[in-house]
N, C-alpha and C positions, 0 to 999 in steps of 0.2 A: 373801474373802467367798464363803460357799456359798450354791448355788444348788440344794441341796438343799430337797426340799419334805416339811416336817414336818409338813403339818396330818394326815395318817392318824395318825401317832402320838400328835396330839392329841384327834385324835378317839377314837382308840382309850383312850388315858386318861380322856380323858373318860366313854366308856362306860362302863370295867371300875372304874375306879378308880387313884389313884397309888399304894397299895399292894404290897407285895414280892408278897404273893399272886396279884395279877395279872397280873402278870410274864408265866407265859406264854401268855394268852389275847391281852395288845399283842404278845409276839413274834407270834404265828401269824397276825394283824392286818397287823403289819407283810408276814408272810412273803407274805402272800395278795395285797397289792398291789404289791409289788416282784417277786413268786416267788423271795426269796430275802434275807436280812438284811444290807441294805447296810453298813458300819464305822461310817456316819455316824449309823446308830441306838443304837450302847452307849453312846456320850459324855450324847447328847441323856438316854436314858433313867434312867440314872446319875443327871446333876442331875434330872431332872424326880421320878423315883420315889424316890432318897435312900438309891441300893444303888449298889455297885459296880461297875465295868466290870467286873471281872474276874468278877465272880458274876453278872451278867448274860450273858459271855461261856462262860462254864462254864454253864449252863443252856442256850445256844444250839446248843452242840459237844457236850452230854450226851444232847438229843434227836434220833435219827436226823431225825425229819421236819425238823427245820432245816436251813437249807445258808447257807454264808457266799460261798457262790460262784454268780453269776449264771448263772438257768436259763433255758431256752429257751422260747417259746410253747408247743411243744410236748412234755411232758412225759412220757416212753415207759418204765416202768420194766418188766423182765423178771424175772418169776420165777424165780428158780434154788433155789426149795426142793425138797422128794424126791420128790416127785410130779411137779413140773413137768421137773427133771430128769432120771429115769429116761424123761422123754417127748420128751425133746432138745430144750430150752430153750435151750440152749447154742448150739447153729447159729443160731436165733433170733437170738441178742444179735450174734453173729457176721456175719450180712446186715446187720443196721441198722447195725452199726458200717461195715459196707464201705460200703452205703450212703450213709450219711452222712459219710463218712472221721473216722471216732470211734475210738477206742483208751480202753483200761479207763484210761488217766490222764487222756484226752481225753474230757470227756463233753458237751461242749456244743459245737455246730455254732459257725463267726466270727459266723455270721448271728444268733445267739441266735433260730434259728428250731427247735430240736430238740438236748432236753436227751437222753440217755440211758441208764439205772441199772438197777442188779442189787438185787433186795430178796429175802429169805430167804424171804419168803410173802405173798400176794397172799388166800389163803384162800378160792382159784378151785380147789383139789384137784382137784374132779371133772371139771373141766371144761380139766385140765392139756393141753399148757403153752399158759400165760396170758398176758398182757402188757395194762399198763393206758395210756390214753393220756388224759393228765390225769385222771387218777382212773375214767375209765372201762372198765371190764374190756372185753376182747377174749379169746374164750374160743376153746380147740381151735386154734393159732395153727401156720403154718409159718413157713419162712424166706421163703416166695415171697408167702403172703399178707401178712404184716409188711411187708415192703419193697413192696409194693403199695399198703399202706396208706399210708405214708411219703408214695411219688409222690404220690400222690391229695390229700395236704397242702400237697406242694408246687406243685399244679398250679392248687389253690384259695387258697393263700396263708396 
């Protein structure tokens, strides 16, 4: 017996519709209350909308903004496109991983308190190198202020 809780996904149907078309407005539903698409949503979604698991799973793994792997409160993505990088974004990603003790296959803390990711553009150019923390840009960024900011999370919770 699961003790999974389905009402978002019903609410989210509810909303949009049980149609195929709105497939991914309940994914991003679901994403935004779990921060990430549990296994236990293709099945449910499958019967409920009258598509496939496996074309519901293929639309989940086709959109970057999806993730099938649980993320952390904190959500810290680093820029590494050409402007962020010619401005060493790199060391950047490099403190928060020490940090946090992250590695590019390791991107979420045990604590699921601080997720950690590399995106090809953030569309902060001017204001390079960037890094957002849950969606919120952080502009002109070092390695000292980054991992500053991190403590400041961790000291606040």
């Amino acid at each position: 017996m699961s003790t999974f809780d389905y009402t978002v996904l019903d609410r989210a149907i509810e909303e949009f519709g049980n149609a195929e078309s709105s497939l991914i407005s309940i994914l991003q539903s679901a994403q935004e209350h779990y921060r990430y698409l549990p296994r236990e949503v293709f099945p449910y979604l499958a019967e409920k909308l009258n598509i496939s698991e496996a074309k519901i799973y293929g639309v989940a793994t086709f959109y970057e903004n999806f993730s099938l792997e649980q993320k952390g409160k904190y959500v810290i993505k680093v820029c590494d496109g050409t402007a962020c990088h010619v401005r060493h974004s790199v060391p950047i990603l490099e403190a928060l991983r020490k940090e946090l003790g992250l590695s590019e296959q390791k991107k979420t803390t045990d604590d699921l308190m601080f997720t950690v990711e590399t995106v090809a553009c953030l569309g902060a150019c001017s204001s390079a190198p960037a890094i957002t923390l849950n969606n919120e840009i952080y502009p002109t960024m070092t390695p000292e202020m980054a991992v500053a900011l991190v403590k400041s999370l961790k000291e606040n919770g």
